[in-house]
SEVEX-294867 format. One record per residue (C-alpha): residue in one letter; x, y, z. Coordinates in pm, whole numbers. Example, Ala and Ser with C-alpha at 12.3 -4.5 7.8 and 13.67 -1.06 7.14 Angstrom:
<nodes>
<residuo = A&c1 = 1230&c2 = -450&c3 = 780>
<residuo = S&c1 = 1367&c2 = -106&c3 = 714>
</nodes>
This chain:
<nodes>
<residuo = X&c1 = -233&c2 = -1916&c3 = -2945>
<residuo = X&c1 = 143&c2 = -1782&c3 = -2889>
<residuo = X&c1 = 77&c2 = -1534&c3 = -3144>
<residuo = X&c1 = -245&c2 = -1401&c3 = -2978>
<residuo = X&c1 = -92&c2 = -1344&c3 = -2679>
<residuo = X&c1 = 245&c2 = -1183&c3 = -2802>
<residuo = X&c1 = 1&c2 = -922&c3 = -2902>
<residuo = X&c1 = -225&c2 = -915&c3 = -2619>
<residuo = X&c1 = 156&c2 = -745&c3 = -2468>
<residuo = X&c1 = 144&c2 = -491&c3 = -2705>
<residuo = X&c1 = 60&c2 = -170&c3 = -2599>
<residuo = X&c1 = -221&c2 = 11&c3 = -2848>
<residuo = X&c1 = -172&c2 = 323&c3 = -3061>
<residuo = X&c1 = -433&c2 = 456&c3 = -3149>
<residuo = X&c1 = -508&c2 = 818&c3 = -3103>
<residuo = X&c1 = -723&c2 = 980&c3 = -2828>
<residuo = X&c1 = -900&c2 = 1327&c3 = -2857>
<residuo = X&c1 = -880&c2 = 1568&c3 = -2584>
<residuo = X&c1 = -1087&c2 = 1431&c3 = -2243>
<residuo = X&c1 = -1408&c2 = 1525&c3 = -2269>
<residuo = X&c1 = -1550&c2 = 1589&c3 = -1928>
<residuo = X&c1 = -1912&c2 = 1704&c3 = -1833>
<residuo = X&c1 = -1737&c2 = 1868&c3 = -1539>
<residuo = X&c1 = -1373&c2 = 1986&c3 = -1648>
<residuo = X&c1 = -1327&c2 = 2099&c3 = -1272>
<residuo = X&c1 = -1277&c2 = 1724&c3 = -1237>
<residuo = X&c1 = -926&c2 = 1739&c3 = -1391>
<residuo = X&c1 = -699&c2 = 1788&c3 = -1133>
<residuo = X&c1 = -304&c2 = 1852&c3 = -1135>
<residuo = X&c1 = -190&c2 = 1992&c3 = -770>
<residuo = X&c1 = -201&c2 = 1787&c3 = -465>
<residuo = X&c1 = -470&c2 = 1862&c3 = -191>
<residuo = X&c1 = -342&c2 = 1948&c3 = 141>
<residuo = X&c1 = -599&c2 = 2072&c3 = 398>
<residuo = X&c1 = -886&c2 = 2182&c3 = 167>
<residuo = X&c1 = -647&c2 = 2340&c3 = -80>
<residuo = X&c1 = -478&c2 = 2294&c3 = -418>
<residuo = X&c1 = -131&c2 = 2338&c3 = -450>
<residuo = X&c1 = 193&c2 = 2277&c3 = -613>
<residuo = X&c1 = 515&c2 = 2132&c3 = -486>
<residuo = X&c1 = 722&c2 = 2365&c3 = -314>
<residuo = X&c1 = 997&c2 = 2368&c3 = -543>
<residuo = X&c1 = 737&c2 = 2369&c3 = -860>
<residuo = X&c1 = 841&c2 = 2044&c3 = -995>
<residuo = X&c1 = 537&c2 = 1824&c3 = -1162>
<residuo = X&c1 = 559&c2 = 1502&c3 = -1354>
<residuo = X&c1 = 442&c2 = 1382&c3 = -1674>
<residuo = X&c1 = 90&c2 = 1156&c3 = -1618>
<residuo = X&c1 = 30&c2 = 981&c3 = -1990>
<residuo = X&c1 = -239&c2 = 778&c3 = -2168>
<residuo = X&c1 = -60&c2 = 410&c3 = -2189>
<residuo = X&c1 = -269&c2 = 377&c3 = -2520>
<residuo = X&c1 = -96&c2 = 660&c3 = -2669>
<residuo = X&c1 = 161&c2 = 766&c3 = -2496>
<residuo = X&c1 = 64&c2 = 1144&c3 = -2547>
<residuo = X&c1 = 79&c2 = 1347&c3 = -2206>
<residuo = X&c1 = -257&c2 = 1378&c3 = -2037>
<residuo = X&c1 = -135&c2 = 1638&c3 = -1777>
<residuo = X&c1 = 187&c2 = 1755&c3 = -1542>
<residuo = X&c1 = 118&c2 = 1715&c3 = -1185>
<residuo = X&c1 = 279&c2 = 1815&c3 = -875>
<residuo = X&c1 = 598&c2 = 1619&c3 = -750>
<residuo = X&c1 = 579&c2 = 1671&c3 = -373>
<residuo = X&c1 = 835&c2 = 1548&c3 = -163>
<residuo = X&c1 = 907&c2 = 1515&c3 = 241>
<residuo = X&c1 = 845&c2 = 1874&c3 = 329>
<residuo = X&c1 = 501&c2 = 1911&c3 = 148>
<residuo = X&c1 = 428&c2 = 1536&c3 = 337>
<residuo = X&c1 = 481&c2 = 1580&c3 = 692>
<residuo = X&c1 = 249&c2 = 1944&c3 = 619>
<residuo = X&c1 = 15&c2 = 1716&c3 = 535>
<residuo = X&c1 = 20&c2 = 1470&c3 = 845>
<residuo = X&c1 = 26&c2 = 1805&c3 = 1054>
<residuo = X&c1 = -289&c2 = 1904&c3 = 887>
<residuo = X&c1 = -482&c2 = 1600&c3 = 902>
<residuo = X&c1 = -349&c2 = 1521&c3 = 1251>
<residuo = X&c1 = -520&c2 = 1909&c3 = 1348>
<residuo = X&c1 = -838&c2 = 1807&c3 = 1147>
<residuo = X&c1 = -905&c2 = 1487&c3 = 1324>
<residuo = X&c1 = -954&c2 = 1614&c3 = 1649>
<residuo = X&c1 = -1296&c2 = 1781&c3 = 1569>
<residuo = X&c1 = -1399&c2 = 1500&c3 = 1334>
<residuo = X&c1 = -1345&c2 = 1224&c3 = 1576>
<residuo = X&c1 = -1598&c2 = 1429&c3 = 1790>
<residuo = X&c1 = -1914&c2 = 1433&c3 = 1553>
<residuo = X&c1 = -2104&c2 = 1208&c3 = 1584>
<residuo = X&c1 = -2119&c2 = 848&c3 = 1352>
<residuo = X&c1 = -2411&c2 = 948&c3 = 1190>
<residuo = X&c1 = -2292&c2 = 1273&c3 = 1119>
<residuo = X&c1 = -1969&c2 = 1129&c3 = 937>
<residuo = X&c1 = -2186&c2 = 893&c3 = 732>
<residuo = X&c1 = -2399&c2 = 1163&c3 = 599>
<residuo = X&c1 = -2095&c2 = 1348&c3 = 485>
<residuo = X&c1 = -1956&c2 = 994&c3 = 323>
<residuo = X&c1 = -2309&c2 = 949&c3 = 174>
<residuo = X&c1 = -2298&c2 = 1236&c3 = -11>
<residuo = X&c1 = -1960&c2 = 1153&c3 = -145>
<residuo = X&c1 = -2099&c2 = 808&c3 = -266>
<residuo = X&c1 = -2385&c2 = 992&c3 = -411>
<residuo = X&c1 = -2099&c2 = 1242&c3 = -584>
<residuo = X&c1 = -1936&c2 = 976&c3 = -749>
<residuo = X&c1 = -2232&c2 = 844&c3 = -927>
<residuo = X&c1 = -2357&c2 = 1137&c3 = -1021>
<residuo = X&c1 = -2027&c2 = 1170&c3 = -1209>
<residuo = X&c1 = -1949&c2 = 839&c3 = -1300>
<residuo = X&c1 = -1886&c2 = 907&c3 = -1650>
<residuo = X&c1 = -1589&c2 = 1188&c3 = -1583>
<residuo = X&c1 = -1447&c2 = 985&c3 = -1364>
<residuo = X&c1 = -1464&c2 = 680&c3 = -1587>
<residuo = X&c1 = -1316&c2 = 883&c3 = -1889>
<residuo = X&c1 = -1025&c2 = 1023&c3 = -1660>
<residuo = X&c1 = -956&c2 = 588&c3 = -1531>
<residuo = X&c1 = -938&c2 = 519&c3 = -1891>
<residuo = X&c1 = -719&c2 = 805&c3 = -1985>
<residuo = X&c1 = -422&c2 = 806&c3 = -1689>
<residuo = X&c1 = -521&c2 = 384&c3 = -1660>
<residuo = X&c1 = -562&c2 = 227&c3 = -2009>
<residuo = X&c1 = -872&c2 = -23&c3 = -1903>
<residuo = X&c1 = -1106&c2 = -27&c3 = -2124>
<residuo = X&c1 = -1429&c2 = 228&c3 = -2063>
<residuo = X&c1 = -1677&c2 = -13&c3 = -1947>
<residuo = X&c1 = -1431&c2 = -160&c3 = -1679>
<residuo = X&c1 = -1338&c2 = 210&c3 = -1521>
<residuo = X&c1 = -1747&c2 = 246&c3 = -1531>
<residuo = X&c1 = -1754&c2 = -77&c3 = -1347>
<residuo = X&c1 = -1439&c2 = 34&c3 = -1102>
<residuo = X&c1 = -1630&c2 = 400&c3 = -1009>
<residuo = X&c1 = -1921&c2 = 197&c3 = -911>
<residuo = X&c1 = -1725&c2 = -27&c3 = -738>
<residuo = X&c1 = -1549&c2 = 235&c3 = -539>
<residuo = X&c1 = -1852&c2 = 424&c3 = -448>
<residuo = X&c1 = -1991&c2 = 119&c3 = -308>
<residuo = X&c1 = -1735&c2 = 103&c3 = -59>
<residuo = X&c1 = -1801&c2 = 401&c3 = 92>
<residuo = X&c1 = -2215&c2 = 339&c3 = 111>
<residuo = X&c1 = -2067&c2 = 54&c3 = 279>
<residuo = X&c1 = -1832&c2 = 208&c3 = 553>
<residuo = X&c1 = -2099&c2 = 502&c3 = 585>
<residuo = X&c1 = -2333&c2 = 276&c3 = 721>
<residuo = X&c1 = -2135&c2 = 8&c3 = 923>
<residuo = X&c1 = -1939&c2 = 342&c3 = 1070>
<residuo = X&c1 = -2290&c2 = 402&c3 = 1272>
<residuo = X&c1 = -2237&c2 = 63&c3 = 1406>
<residuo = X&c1 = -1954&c2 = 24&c3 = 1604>
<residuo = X&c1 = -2033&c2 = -106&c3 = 1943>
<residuo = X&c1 = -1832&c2 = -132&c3 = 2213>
<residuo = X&c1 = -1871&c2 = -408&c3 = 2468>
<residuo = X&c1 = -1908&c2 = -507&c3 = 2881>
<residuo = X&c1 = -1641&c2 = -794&c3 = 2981>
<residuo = X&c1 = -1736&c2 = -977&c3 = 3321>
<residuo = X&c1 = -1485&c2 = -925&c3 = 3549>
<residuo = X&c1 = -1326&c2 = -1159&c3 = 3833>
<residuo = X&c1 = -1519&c2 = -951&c3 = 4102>
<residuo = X&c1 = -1838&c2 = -836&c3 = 4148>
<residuo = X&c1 = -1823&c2 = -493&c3 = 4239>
<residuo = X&c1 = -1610&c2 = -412&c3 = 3907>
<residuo = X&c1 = -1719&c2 = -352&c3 = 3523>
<residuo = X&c1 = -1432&c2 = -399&c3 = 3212>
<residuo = X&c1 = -1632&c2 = -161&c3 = 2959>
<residuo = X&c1 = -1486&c2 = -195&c3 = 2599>
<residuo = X&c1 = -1509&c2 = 170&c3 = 2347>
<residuo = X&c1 = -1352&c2 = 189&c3 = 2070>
<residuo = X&c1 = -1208&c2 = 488&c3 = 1955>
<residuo = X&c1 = -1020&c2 = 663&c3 = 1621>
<residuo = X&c1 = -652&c2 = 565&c3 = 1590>
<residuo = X&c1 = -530&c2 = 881&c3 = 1455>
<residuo = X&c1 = -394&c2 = 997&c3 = 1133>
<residuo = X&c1 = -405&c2 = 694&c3 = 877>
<residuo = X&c1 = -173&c2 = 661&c3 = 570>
<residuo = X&c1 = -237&c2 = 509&c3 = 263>
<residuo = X&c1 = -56&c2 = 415&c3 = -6>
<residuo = X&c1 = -256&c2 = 295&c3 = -354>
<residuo = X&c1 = -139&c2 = 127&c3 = -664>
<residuo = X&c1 = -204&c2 = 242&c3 = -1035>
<residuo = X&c1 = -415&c2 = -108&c3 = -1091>
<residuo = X&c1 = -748&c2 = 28&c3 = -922>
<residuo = X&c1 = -701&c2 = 387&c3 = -888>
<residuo = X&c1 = -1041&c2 = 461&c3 = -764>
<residuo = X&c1 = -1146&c2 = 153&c3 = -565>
<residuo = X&c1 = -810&c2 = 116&c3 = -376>
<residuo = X&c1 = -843&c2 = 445&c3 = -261>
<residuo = X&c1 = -1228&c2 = 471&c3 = -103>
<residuo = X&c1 = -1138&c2 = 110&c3 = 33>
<residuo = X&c1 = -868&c2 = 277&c3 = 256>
<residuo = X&c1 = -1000&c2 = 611&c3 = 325>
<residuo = X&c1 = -1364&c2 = 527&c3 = 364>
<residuo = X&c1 = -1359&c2 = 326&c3 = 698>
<residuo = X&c1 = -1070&c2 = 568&c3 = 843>
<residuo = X&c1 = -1282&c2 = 839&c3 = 766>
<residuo = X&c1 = -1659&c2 = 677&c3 = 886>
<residuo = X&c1 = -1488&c2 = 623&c3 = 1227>
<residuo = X&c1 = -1364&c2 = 971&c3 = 1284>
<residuo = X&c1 = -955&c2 = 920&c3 = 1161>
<residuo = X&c1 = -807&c2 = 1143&c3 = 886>
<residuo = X&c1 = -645&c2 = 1044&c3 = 586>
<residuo = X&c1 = -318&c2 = 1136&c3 = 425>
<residuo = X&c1 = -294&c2 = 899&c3 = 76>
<residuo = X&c1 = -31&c2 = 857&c3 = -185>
<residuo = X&c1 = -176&c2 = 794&c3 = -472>
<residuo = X&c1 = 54&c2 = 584&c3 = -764>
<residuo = X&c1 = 232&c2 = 860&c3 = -970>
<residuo = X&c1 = 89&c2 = 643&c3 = -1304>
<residuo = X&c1 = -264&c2 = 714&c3 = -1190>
<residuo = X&c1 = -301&c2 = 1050&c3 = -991>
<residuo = X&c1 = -580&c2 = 1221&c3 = -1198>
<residuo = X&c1 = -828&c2 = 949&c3 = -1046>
<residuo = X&c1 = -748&c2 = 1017&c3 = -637>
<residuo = X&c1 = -749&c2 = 1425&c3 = -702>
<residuo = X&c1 = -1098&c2 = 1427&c3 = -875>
<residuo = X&c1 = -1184&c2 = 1177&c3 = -570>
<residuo = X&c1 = -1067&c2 = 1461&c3 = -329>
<residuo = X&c1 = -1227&c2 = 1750&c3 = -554>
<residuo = X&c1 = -1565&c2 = 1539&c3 = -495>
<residuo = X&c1 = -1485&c2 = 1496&c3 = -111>
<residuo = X&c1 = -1446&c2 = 1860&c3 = -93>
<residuo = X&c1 = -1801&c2 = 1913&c3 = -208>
<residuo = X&c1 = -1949&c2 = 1671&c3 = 28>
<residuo = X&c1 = -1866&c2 = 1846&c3 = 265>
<residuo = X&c1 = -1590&c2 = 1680&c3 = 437>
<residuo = X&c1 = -1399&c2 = 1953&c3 = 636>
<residuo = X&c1 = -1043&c2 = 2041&c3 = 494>
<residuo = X&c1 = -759&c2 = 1833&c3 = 609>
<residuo = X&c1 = -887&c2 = 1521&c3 = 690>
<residuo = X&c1 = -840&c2 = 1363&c3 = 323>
<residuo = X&c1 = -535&c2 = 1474&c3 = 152>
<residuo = X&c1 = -357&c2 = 1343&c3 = -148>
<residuo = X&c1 = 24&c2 = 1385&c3 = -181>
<residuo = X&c1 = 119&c2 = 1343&c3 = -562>
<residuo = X&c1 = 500&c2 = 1265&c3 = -627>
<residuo = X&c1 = 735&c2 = 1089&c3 = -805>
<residuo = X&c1 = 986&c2 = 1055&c3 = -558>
<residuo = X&c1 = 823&c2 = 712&c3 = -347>
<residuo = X&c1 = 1135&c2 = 662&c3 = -80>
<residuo = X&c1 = 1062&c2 = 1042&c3 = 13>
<residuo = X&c1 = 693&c2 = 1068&c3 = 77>
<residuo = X&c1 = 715&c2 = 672&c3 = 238>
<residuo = X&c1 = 981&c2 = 774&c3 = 453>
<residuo = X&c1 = 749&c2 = 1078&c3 = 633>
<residuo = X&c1 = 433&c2 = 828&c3 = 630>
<residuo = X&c1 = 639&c2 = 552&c3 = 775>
<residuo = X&c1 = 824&c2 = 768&c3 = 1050>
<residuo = X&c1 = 622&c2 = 1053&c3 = 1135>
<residuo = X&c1 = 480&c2 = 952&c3 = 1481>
<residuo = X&c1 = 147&c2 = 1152&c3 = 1417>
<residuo = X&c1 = 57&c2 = 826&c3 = 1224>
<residuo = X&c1 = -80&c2 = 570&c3 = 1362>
<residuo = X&c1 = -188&c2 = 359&c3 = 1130>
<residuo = X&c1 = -29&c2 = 268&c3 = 768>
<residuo = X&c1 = -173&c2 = 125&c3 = 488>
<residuo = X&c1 = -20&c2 = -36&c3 = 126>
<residuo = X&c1 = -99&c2 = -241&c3 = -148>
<residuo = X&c1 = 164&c2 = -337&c3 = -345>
<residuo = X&c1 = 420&c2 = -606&c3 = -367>
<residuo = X&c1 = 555&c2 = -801&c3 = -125>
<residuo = X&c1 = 931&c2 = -676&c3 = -146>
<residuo = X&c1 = 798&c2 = -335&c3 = -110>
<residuo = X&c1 = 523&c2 = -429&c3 = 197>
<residuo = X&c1 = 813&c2 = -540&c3 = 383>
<residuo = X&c1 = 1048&c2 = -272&c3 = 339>
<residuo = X&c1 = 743&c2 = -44&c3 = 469>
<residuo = X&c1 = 697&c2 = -245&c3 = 743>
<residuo = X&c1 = 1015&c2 = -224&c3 = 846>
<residuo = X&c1 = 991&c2 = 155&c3 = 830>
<residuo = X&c1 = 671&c2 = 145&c3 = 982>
<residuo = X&c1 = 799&c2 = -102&c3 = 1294>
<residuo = X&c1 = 1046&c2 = 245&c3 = 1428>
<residuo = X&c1 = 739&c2 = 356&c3 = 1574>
<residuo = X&c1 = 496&c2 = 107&c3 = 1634>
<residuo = X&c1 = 263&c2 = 166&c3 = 1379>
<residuo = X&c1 = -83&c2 = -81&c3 = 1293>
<residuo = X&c1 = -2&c2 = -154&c3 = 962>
<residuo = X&c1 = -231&c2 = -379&c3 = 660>
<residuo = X&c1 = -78&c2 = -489&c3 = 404>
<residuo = X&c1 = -268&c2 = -639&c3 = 52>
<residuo = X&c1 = 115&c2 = -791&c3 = -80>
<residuo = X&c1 = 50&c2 = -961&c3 = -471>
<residuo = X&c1 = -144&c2 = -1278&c3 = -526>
<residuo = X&c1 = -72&c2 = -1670&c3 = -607>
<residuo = X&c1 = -371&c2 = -1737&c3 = -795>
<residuo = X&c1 = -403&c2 = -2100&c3 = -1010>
<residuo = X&c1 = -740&c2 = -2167&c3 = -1139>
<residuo = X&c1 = -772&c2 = -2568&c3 = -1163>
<residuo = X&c1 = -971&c2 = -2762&c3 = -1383>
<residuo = X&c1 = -1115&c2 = -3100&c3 = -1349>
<residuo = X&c1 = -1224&c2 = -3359&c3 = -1548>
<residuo = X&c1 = -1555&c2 = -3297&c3 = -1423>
<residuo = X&c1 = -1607&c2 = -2985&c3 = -1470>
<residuo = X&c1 = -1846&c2 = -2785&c3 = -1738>
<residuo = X&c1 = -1576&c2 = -2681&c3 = -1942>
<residuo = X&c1 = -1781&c2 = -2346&c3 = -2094>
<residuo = X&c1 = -1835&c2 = -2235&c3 = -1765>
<residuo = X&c1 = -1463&c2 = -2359&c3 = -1652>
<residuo = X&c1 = -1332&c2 = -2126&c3 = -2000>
<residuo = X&c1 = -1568&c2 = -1832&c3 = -1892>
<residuo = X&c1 = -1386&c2 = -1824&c3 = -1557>
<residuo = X&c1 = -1058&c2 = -1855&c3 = -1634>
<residuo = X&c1 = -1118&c2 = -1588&c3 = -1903>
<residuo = X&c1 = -1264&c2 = -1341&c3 = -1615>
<residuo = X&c1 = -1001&c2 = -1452&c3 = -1404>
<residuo = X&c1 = -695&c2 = -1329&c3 = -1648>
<residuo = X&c1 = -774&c2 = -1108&c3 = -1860>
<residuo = X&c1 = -911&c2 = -871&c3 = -1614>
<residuo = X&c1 = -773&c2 = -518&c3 = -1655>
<residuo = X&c1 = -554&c2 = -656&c3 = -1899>
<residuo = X&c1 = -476&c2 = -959&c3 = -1634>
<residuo = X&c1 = -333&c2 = -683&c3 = -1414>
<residuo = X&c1 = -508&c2 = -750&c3 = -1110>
<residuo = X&c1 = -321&c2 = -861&c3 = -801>
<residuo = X&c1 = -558&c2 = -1216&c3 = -791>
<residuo = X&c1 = -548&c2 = -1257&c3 = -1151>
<residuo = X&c1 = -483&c2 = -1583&c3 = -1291>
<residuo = X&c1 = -102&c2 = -1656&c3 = -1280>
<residuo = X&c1 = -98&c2 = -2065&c3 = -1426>
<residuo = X&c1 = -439&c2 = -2302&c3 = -1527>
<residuo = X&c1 = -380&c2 = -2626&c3 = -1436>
<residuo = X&c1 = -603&c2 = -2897&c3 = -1623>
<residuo = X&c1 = -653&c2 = -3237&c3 = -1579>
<residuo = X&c1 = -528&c2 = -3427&c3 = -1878>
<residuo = X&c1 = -795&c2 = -3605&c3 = -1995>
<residuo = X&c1 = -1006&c2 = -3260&c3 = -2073>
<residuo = X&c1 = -670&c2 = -3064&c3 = -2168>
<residuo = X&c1 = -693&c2 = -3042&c3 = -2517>
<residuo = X&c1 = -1077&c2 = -2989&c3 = -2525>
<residuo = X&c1 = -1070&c2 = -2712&c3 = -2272>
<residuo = X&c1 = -739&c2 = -2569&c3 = -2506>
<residuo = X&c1 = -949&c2 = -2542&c3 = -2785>
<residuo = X&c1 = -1222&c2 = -2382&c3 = -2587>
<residuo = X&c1 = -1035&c2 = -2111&c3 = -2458>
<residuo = X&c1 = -821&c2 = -2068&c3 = -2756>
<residuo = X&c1 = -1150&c2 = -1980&c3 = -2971>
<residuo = X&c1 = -1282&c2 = -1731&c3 = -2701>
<residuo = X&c1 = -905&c2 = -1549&c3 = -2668>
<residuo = X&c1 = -904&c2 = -1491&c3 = -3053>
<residuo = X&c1 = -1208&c2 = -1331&c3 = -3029>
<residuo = X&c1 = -1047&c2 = -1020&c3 = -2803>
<residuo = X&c1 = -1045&c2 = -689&c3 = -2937>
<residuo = X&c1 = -658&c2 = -534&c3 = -2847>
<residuo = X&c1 = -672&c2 = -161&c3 = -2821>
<residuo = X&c1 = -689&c2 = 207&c3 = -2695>
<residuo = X&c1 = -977&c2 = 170&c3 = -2414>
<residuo = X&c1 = -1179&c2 = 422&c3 = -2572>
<residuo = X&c1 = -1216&c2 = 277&c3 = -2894>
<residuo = X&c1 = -1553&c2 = 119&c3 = -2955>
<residuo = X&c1 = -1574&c2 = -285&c3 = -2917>
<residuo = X&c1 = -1212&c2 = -288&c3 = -2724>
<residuo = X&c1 = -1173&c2 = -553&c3 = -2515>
<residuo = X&c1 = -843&c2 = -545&c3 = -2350>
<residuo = X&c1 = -611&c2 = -211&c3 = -2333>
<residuo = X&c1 = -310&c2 = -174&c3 = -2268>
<residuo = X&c1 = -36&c2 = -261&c3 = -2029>
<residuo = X&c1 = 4&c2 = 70&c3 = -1809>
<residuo = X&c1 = 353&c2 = 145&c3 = -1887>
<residuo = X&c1 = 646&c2 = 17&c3 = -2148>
<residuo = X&c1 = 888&c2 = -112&c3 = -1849>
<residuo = X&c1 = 577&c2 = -330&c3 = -1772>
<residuo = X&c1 = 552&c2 = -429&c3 = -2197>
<residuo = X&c1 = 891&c2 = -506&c3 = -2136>
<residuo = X&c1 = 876&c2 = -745&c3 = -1810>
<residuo = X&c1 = 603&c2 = -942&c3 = -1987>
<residuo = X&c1 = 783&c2 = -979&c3 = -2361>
<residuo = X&c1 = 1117&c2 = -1090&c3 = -2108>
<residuo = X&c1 = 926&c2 = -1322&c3 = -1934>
<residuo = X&c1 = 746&c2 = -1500&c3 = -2272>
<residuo = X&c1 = 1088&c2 = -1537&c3 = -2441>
<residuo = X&c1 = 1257&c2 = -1665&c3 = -2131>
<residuo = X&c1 = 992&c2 = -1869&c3 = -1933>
<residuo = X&c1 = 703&c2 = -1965&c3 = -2164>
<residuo = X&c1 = 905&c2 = -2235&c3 = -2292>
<residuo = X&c1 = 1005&c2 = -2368&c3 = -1962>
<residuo = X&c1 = 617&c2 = -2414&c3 = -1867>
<residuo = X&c1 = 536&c2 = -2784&c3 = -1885>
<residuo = X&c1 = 179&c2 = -2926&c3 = -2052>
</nodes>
């Protein structure tokens, strides 16, 4: 068992041919502010690379502040005739991009897998995913009802409508770089706000070929851009403190959620925050054990186990510890470790050799601290 999962760190090595998209106008590498591509004002990109192979899968543009706060302008100028039209008028613009997104569900799969490292059949799964959430927000967008609150006198009415925010910010990690993004931007952009998102530099490809689809739905330029960059403190900075937004968004980690919120607190901002996971699966004497091994093999291994409510510890009653070792021992050794386009892979790789590195730390240092 420690052997299996030393390697389950390793990152694969196997060689990947050139991306093969049905639609190479998919491929993206300069950031979309208000309908248009462009690069970084100084020219700078950064290197995006294939965690299976390490070979470099394109250069994108490094924004930084300046490039930013263009964008907040633009999608704070955007918003005002968007909030205007009406719901249903948004959602048939959002169905279209839900409809986009299936119809190119295997480009967008190949490009996960390539910038990601998760196996092909889980980026398949994730573009689904995504796309459902904006069926979802395209419909419930037509439903948002205001309300009538009896007041203390009778010749008075308290009438309740709800209204856009404003500009909203979002900030997405490299785990789910399709899902985290229409989970954000969808609702924002059902109920008539605009979006300016930060995509994770690991995982850019994914949120331009997003915006490239947007584009042809017909959403009107400037009310879903995507800032690419390196430099994090520099684009957070203008999200956090740039009074046009009203609303800021992050998953992440908790140390980093709270510096944003601190940011975000200078001007009063509505802020959500998805900050990590604590997740033990427990185990009972009572419990089908196949089924129990099923789940806590779901559960883990996810994505390579990273997943913000993976698994972190199993905890197993004694009296069905061994059995339910053996169990899951026999399905583990069964994994497949490799590139995620190789046929009858079952877990890729860790997304970048500073995370290799935490994890091989962490199993020399801690494994043998963990109790039965």
């Amino acid at each position: 068992m420690p052997a299996l999962l030393a390697g389950i760190l390793l990152s694969a090595r196997s060689v990947m041919t050139t991306l093969q998209l049905k639609d190479a106008g998919l491929l993206k590498t300069q950031a979309y502010v208000n309908g248009e591509w462009l690069d970084a004002d100084n020219g700078n990109t950064f290197a995006v690379t294939n965690p299976s192979t390490g070979e470099v899968i394109a250069q994108v543009a490094d924004l930084g502040a300046a490039e930013t706060n263009r964008a907040i302008e633009a999608a704070e100028t955007a918003m005002q005739s968007w909030r205007q039209k009406t719901a249903k008028e948004r959602s048939a613009v959002l169905r279209k991009w839900h409809d986009l997104m299936l119809e190119n569900q295997e480009d967008l799969a190949i490009i996960m897998t390539a910038e990601q490292g998760k196996i092909l059949a889980e980026s398949r799964g994730e573009v689904a995913y995504g796309a459902s959430y904006v069926e979802w927000f395209a419909e419930e967008g037509k439903r948002v009802y205001g309300d009538v609150i009896p007041n203390s006198t009778a010749d008075r009415r308290s009438v309740v409508i709800k209204q856009p925010i404003g500009v909203v910010a979002a900030v997405t990690p490299w785990n789910f770089p399709n899902a985290m993004i229409t989970r954000k931007a969808a609702p924002a952009l059902a109920v008539g706000c605009s979006v300016v998102l930060k995509p994770a530099a690991e995982t850019p490809l994914s949120a331009l070929a997003l915006a490239e689809l947007a584009g042809r739905a017909g959403l009107p330029a400037g009310l879903f851009n995507v800032v690419t960059g390196i430099n994090a403190p520099a684009i957070g900075e203008q999200l956090t403190g740039n009074p046009l937004v009203k609303k800021f968004s992050f998953t992440g980690s908790t140390p980093v959620g709270k510096q944003l919120m601190a940011l975000c607190a200078t001007t009063v901002k509505r802020t959500s925050m998805e900050l990590g996971g604590n997740a033990p699966v427990l185990v009972f004497a009572d419990a089908d054990l196949d089924k129990a091994v099923a789940g806590a093999i779901g559960t883990k291994f996810r994505n390579a186990g990273q997943t913000c409510i993976c698994a972190n510890r199993i905890l197993v009653e004694d009296s069905v510890y061994d059995a339910f070792v053996e169990k899951f021992t026999a399905k583990v050794s069964e994994f497949v470790l490799g590139d995620g386009f190789a046929e009858g892979t079952h877990i890729g790789p860790l997304i970048t050799e500073k995370h290799l590195q935490k994890c091989r730390i962490w199993w020399t240092t801690q494994l043998p601290k963990v109790p039965r």
